[in-house]
ZAKE-684174 format. One record per residue (C-alpha): x, y, z negated. Coordinates in nm, 2 decimals. Example, Ala and Ser with C-alpha at 12.3 -4.5 7.8 and 13.67 -1.06 7.14 Angstrom:
<recs>
px: 1.23 py: -0.45 pz: -0.78 $
px: 1.37 py: -0.11 pz: -0.71 $
</recs>
This chain:
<recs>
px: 0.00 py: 0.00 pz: 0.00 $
px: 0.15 py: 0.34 pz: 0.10 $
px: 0.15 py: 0.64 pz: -0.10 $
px: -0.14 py: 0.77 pz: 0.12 $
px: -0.34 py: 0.48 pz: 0.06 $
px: -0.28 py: 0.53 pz: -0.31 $
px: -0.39 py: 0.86 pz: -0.31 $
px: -0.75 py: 0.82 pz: -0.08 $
px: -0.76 py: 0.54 pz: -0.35 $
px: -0.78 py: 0.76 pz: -0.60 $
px: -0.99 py: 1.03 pz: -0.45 $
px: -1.27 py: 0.77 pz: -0.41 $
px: -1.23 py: 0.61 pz: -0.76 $
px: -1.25 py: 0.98 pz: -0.89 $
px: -1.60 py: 1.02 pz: -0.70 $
px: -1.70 py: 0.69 pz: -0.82 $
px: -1.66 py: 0.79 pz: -1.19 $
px: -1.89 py: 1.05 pz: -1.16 $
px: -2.17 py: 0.80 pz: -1.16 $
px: -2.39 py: 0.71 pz: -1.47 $
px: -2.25 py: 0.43 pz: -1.65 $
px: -2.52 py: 0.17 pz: -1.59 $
px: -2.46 py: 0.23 pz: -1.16 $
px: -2.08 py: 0.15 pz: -1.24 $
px: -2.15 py: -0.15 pz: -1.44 $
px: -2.35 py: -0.24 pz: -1.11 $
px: -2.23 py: -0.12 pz: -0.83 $
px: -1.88 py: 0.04 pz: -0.86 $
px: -1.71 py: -0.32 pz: -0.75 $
px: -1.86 py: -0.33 pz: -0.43 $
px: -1.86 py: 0.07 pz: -0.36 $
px: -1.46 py: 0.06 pz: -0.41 $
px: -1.43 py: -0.24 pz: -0.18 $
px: -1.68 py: -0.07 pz: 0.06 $
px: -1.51 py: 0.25 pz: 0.02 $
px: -1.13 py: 0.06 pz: 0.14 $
px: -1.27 py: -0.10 pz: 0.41 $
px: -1.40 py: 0.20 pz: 0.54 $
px: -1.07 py: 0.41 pz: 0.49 $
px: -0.92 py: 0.12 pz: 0.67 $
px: -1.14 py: 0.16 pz: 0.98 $
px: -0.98 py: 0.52 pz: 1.01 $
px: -1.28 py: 0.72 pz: 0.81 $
px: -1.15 py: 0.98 pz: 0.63 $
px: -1.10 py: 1.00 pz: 0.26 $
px: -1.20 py: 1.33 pz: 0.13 $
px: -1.55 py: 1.20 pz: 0.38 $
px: -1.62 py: 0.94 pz: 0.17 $
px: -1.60 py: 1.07 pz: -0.17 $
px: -1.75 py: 1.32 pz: -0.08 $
px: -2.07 py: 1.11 pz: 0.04 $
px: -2.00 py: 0.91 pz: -0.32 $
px: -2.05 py: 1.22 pz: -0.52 $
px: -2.32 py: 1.32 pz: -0.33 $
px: -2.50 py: 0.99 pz: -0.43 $
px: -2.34 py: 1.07 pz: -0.76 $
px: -2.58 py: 1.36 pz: -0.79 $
px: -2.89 py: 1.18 pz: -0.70 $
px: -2.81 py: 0.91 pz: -0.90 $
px: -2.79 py: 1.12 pz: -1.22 $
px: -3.12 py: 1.33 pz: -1.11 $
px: -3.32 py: 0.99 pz: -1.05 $
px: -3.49 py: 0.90 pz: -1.37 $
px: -3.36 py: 0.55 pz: -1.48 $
px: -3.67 py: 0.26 pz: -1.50 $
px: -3.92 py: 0.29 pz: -1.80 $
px: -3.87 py: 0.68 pz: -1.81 $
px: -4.14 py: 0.91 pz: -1.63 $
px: -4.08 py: 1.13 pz: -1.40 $
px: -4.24 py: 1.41 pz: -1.62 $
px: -4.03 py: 1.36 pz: -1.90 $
px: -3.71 py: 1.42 pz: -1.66 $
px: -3.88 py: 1.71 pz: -1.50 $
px: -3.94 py: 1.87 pz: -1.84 $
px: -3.54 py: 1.81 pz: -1.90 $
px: -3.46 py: 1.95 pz: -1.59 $
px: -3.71 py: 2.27 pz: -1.62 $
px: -3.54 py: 2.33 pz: -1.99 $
px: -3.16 py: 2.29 pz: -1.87 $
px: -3.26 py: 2.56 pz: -1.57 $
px: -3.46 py: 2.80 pz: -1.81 $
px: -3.13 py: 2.76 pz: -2.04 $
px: -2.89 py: 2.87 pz: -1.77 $
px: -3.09 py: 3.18 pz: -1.70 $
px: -3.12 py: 3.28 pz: -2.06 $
px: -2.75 py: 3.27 pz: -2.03 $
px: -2.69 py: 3.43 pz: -1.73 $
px: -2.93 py: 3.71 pz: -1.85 $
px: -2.72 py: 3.74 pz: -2.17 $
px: -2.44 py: 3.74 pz: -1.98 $
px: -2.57 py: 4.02 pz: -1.77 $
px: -2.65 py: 4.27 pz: -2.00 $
px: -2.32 py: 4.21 pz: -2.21 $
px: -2.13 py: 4.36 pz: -1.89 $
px: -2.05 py: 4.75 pz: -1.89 $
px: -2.28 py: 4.99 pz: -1.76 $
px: -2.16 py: 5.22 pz: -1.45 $
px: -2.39 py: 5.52 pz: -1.43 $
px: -2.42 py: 5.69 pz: -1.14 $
px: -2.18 py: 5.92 pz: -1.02 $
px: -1.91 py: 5.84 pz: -1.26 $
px: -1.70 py: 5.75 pz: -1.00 $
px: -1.34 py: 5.89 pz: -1.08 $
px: -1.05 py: 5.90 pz: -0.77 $
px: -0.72 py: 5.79 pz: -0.86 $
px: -0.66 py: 6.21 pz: -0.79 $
px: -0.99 py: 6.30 pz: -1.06 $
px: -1.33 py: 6.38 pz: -1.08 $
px: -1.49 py: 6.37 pz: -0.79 $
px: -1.71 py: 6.73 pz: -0.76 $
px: -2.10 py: 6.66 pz: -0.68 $
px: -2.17 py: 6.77 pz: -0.32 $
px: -2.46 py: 7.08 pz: -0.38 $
px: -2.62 py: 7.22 pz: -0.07 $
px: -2.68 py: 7.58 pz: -0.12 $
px: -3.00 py: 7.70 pz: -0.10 $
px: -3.16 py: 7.89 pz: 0.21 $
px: -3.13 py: 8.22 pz: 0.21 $
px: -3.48 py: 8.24 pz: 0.24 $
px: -3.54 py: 8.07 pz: -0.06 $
px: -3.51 py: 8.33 pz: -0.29 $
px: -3.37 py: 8.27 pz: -0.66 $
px: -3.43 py: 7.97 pz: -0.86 $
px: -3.71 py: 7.97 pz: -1.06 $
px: -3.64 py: 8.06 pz: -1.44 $
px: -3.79 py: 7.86 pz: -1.75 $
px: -3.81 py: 8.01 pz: -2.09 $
px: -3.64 py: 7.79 pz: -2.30 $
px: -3.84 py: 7.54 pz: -2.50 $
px: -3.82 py: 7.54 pz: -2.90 $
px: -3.62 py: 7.26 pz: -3.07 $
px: -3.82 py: 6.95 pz: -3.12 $
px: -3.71 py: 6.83 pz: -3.51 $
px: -3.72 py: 6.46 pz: -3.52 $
px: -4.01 py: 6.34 pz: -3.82 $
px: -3.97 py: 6.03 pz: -4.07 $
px: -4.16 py: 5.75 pz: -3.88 $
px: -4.40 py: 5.58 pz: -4.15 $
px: -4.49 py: 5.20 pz: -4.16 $
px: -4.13 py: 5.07 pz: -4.01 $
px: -3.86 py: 4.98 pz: -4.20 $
px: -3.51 py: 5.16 pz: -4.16 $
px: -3.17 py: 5.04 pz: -4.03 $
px: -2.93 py: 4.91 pz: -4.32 $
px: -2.76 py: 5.28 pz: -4.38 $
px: -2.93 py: 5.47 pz: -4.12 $
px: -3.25 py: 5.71 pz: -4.18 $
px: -3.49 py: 5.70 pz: -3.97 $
px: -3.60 py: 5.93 pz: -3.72 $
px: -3.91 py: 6.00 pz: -3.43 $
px: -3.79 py: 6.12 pz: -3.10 $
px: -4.19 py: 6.16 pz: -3.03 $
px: -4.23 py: 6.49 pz: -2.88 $
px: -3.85 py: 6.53 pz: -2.77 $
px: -3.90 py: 6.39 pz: -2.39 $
px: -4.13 py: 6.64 pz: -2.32 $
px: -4.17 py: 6.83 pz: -1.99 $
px: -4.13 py: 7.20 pz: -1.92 $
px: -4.46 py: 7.30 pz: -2.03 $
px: -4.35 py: 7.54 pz: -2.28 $
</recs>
């Protein structure tokens, strides 16, 4: 046996251990034998394992005698809910970029402002508002440390 041969060898006894136990007790004799005979005829290798994990997957996804198909369904639909908690979790843990925060490696980058028509006139001017004090909220409980504080009334529009 060359070094080659050694080496598909062990490319399809890797794909063959990714089947569930109770398929290798069965099957994994004949698969390897199959599998050399096969590499022999000139098939490739990397083809064949390939094909073996493949069934490696659908082996593992088929629900093994006396279980119902529900009860793997319900595994399945819990494992992919999981992963998507996670990846939501994952998600909002990243950093922020706001808009226009952008920074060359020379500085800021200015905003580009169209000036106004001249026929526009000048901008409208608001009177300012009054400040907004923030109130005790009742009925909630407060942060360990922290007082607690109402923003109600503070996102306002102009309408002062």
């Amino acid at each position: 046996m060359s070094a080659s041969e050694a080496g598909e060898g062990r490319l399809v006894d890797a794909a063959l251990r990714c089947y569930p136990a109770r398929w290798r007790r069965r099957h994994a004799d004949e698969a390897a034998e199959l599998a050399a005979l096969l590499i022999r005829d000139g098939n490739p290798a990397a083809s064949i394992a390939w094909s073996y994990l493949a069934g490696a997957a659908r082996e593992w996804l088929t629900p093994p005698p006396g279980r119902s198909l529900s009860t793997v369904a319900v595994a399945l639909l819990a494992a992919t809910c999981l992963l998507g908690f996670s990846a939501a979790l994952v998600a909002q843990t990243a950093p922020a970029k706001a808009a226009g925060t952008t920074q060359s490696p020379s500085g800021p980058i200015p905003p580009k402002i169209k000036p106004a028509p001249p026929s526009a006139g000048p901008p409208p001017q608001f009177p300012p508002c009054p400040p907004v004090l923030p109130r005790q909220v009742t009925g909630a409980f407060p942060a360990a440390g922290h007082s607690q504080l109402s923003l109600q009334g503070t996102a306002r529009a102009r309408s002062c």
